[in-house]
C-alpha positions in Angstrom: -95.0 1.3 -115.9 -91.9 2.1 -117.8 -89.4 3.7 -115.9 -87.8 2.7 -112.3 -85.9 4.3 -110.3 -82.3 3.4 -108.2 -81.9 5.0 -104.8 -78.5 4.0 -103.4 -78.3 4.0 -99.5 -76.1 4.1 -96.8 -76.9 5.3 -93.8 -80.0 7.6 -94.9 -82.2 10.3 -93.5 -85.3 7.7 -93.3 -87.4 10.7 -93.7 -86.4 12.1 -96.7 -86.4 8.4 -98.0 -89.3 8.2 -97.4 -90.7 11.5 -99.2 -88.9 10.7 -102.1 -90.0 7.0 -101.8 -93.7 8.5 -101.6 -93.0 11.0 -104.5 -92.1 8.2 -106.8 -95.1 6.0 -105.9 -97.6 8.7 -106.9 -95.9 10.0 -109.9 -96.3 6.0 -111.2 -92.6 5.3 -110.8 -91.0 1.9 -109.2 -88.5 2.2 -107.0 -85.3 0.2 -106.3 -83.7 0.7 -103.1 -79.9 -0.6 -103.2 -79.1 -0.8 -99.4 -75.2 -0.6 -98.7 -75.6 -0.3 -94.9 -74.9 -3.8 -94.5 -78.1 -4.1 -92.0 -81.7 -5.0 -93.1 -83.6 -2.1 -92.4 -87.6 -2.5 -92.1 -88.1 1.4 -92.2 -87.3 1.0 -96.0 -90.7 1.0 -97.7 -89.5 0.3 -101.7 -91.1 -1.5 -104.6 -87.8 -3.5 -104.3 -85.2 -3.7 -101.9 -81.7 -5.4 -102.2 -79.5 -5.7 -99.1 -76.3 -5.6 -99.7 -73.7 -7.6 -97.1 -71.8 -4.1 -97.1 -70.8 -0.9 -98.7 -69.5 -1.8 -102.1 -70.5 2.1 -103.8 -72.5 3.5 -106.5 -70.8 1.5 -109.3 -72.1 -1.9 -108.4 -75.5 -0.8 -106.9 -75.9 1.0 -110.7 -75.0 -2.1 -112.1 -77.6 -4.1 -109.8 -80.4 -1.9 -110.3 -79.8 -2.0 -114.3 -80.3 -6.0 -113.9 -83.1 -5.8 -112.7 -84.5 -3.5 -115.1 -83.3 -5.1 -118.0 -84.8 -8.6 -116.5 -88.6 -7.0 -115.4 -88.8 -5.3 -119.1 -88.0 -1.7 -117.7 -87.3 1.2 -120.4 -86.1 3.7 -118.2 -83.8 3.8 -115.1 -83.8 6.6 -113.4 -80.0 7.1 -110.9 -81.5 9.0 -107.5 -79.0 9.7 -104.6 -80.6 9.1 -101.1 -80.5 12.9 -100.3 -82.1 13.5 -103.7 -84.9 15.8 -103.1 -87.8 16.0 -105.8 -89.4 19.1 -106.5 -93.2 19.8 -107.7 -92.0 19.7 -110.9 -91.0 16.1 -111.2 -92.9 13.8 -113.5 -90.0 11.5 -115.0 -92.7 10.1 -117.8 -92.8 13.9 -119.5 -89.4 14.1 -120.9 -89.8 10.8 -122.0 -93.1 11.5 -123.7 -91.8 14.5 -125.2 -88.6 13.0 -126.4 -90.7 10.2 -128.3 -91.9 12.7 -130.9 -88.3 13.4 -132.0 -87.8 9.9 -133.1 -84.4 10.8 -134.5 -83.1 11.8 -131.2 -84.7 9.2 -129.3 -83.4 6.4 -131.0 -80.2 7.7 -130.1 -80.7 8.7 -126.9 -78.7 6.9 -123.8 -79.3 9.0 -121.3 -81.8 11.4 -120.3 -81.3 14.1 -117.4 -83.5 15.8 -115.2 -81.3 17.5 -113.5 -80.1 20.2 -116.4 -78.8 23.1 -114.0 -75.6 20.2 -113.5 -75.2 19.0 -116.4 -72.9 20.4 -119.2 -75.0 21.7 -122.1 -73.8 22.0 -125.2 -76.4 23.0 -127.5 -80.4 24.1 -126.7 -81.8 21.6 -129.8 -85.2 22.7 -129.3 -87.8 24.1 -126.3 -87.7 20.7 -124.1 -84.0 19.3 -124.4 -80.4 20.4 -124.5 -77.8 18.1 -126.2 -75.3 17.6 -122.9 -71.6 16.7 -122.7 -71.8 15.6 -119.1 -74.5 14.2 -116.7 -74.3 13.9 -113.0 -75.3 10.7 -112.0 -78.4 11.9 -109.8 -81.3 12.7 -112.0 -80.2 10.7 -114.8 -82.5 8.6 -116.8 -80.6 5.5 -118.4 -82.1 3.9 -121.5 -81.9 0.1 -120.1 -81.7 -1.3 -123.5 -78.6 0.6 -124.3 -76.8 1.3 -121.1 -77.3 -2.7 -119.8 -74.7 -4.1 -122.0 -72.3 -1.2 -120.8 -71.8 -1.5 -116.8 -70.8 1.1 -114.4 -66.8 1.1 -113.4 -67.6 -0.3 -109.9 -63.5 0.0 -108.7 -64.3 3.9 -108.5 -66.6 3.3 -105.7 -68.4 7.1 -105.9 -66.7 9.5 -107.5 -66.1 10.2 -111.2 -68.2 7.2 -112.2 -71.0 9.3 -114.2 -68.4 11.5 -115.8 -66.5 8.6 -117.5 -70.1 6.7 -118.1 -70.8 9.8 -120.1 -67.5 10.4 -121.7 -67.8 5.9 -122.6 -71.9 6.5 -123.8 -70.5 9.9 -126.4 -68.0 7.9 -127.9 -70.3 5.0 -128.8 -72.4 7.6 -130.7 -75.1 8.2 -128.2 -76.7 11.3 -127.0 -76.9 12.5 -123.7 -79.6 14.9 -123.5 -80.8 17.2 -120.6 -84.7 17.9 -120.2 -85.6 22.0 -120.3 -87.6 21.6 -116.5 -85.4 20.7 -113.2 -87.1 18.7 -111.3 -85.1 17.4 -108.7 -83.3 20.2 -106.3 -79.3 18.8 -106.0 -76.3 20.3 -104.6 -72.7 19.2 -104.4 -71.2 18.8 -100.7 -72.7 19.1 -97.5 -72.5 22.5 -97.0 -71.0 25.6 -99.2 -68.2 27.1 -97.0 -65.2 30.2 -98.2 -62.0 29.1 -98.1 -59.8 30.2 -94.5 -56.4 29.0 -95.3 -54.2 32.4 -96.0 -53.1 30.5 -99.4 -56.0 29.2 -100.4 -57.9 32.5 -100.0 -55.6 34.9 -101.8 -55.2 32.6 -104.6 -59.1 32.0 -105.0 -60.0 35.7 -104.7 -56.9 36.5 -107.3 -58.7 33.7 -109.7 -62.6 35.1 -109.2 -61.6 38.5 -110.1 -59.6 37.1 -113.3 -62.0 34.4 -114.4 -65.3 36.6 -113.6 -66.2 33.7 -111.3 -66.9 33.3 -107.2 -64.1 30.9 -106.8 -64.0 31.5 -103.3 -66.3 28.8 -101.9 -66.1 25.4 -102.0 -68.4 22.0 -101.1 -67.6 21.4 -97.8 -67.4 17.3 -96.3 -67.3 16.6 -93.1 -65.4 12.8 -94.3 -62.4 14.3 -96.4 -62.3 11.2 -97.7 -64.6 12.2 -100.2 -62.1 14.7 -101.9 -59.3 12.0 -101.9 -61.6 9.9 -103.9 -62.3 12.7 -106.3 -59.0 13.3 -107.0 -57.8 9.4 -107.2 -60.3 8.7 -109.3 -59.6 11.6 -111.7 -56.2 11.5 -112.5 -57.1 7.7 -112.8 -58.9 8.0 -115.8 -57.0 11.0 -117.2 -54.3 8.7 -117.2 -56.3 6.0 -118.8 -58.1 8.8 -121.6 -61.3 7.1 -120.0 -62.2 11.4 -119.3 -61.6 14.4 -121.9 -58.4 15.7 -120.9 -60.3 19.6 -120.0 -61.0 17.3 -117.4 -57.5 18.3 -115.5 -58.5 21.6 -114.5 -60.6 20.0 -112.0 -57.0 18.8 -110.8 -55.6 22.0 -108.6 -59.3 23.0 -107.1 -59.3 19.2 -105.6 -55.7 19.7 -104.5 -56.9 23.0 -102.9 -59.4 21.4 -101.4 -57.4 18.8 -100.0 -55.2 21.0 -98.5 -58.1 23.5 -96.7 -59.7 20.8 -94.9 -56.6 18.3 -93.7 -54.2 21.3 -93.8 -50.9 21.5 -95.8 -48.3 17.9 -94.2 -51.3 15.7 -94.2 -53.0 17.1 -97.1 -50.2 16.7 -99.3 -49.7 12.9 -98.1 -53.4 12.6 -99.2 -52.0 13.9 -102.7 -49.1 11.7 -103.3 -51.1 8.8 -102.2 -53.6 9.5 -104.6 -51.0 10.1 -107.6 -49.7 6.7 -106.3 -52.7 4.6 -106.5 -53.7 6.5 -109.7 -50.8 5.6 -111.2 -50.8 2.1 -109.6 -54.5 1.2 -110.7 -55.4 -0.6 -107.3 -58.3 1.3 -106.5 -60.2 -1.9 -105.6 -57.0 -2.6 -102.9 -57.2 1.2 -101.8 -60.7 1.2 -101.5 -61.0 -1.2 -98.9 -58.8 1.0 -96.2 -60.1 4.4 -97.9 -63.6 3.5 -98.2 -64.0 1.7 -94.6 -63.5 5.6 -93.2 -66.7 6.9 -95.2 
């Protein structure tokens, strides 16, 4: 077996977990379950399974799972969020099969997507894969080899941590490719709501009739946390070039977001706290009030 797989947890849906769990077993995949709950949990049925004392985020658990890769001889990792749902179409051994005959490519090749409808092609190079700018971190297929000696920012605790680990992997000269079959289903948020606030609604619809472009919904979380950390963590790394600066038109539509779901005082303290600890660089400091509320 060549490829694993990385499930980060906290707090699951133990059913779904276990489906995907199930999926991965059949298709000849091994799974690594990251637990961040801070409890062991027996209901967890994984190839291996690594408790961790508490929630540290994505970052470290990345960098845990490529450890053990690298040490049990794995090729392939393949990033899986716990709500990751796997369709009929998922075999992660075709795209890697496939990509072997274009040797040229796969020696260059860091990372590996399966899940192409969110990643940001570039160019179709052929019928089975499409040379990709970005890669979300679900559905990604890391080349151990190559990615082990380049960890995961662990201080951005979630968010943003698969955008800059693209932006780092293009500039070393590696190829981020996206396979031509979607195989996992993935969407952002917990729910897709429209936009109520009077503001936020006349300036969306403005924007979808200019830009051609349904502007007027948005990835709803219940924790708006969540969109703090987005933001944080991107004008962090703009600030730092560690993203490409197109990057800061993701800037107002966080604002917006902000704004509709904590309303317009508290929202905008969110902001300027944000643009403080972005400026600042103490995300590991903010992350243990912001990321306790999660």
């Amino acid at each position: 077996m060549d490829i694993a797989s990385c499930i980060v947890t906290y707090n699951p849906d133990y059913e779904l977990l276990e489906s995907t769990l199930h999926k991965l077993k059949t298709s000849g995949c091994v799974s690594i379950v990251i637990d961040n709950t801070g409890t062991h949990n027996k209901n967890i049925d994984s190839d291996i399974l690594i408790y961790n004392y508490k929630n540290f985020g994505l970052g470290k658990a990345y960098n845990q799972c490529l450890e053990i890769a690298k040490k049990d001889g794995y090729e392939w990792l393949l990033l899986l969020d716990q709500d990751s749902r796997l369709n009929d179409q998922f075999n992660p051994h075709e795209p890697v099969q496939k990509l072997a005959k274009y040797q040229d490519f796969y020696i260059k090749t860091a990372i590996l997507s399966i899940n192409k409808d969110i990643s940001t092609k570039i160019l179709k190079l052929n019928d089975d894969f499409y040379l990709t700018k970005y890669v979300v971190g679900s559905g990604s297929m890391l080349e151990v080899n190559k990615c082990y000696s380049d960890p995961f920012l662990e201080n951005l605790f979630l968010y943003s941590i698969d955008i800059e680990y693209s932006v780092r992997m293009r500039k070393k000269g590696y190829f981020l490719l996206s396979y031509s079959k979607q195989m996992i289903d993935y969407t952002m948020g917990q729910e897709i709501r429209m936009f109520k606030r009077r503001f936020n609604t006349l300036t969306f619809k403005i924007l979808s009739k200019l830009l051609h472009k349904d502007l007027t919904r948005y990835p709803y979380y219940k924790n708006t946390n969540r969109y703090y950390l987005m933001l944080r963590n991107d004008l962090y790394l703009l600030l730092r070039r560690k993203v490409d600066i197109s990057y800061v038109r993701y800037i107002p539509l966080l604002i917006a977001y902000i704004n509709e779901t904590d309303g317009f005082l508290n929202g905008n303290i969110k902001v300027l706290k944000a643009v403080l600890h972005s400026i600042k660089g103490d995300l590991d400091k903010d992350n243990l009030e912001t990321t306790s509320a999660l």
